[in-house]
N, C-alpha and C positions, 0 to 999 in steps of 0.2 A: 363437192367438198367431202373428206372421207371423215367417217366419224368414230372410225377406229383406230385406237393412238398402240403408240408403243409401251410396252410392259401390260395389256389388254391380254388377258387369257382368251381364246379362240379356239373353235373347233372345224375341224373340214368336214365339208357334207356333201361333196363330189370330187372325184378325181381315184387316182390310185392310193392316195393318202386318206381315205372316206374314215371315217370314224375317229381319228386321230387330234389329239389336241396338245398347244402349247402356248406358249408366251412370244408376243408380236417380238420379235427384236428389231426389224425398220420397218417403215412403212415406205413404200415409194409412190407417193401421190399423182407421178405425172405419169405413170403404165397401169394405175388403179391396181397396185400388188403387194403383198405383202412378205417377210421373211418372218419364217415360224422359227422358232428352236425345238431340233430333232423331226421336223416333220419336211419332206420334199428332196429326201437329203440323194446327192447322186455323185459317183466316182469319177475322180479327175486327175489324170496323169499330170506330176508336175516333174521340171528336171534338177536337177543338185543345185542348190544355194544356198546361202544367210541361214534364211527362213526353213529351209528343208533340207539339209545336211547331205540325207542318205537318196531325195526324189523318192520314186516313187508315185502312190496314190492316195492319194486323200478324200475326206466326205466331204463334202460342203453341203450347206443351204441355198436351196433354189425358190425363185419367190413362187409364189402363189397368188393367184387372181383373188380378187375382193369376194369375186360373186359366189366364191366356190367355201366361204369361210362363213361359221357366223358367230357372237359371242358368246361366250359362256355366263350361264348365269349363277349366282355364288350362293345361293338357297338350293336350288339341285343338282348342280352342277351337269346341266343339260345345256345345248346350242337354245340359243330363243333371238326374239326378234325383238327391237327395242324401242321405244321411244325418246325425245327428245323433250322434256320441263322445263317450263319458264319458270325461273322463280321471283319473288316480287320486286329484287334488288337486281335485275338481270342476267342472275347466271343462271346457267342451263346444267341442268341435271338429266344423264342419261337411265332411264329404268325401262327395265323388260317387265313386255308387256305381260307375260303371263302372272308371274309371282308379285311384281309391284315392286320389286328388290331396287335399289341404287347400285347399277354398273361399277 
């Protein structure tokens, strides 16, 4: 189960994208990946239609592996690692472990 949702700010901490952070736009739970905004972005020839008048080339978002990302935390606004809280009425609260913050 992935426990990173969408609109989750994330940073990359492998790949050609290393250092780079953005806002989850989709998650795809069943390739364990994710799509950043403005990070992974790669050029794609399209041809004339509707959508693209002139063709050409365009950016797009390409996903990104889970393992390669991790959350940001909103006290330092560094990658950290998280945990998982039970609360007494059963919801679950995610906080990283360093600072104690609520994800």
């Amino acid at each position: 189960m992935l426990r990173i949702k969408r609109d989750d700010k994330v940073m990359v901490v492998a790949g050609k994208d290393k250092g780079k952070s953005g806002k989850v736009v989709k998650v795809l739970a069943a390739e364990n990946k994710l799509i950043i905004e403005n990070v992974n972005l790669v050029k794609k020839a399209v041809r004339k239609s509707d959508q693209y008048p002139n063709g050409g080339f365009i950016e797009i978002e390409k996903p990104v592996h889970l393992s390669n990302v991790m959350l940001v935390d909103a006290k330092n606004n560094k990658p950290t690692r998280f945990k998982v809280k039970l609360l007494k009425d059963g919801a679950k609260l995610r906080v990283g472990t360093k600072s104690g913050e609520t994800i």
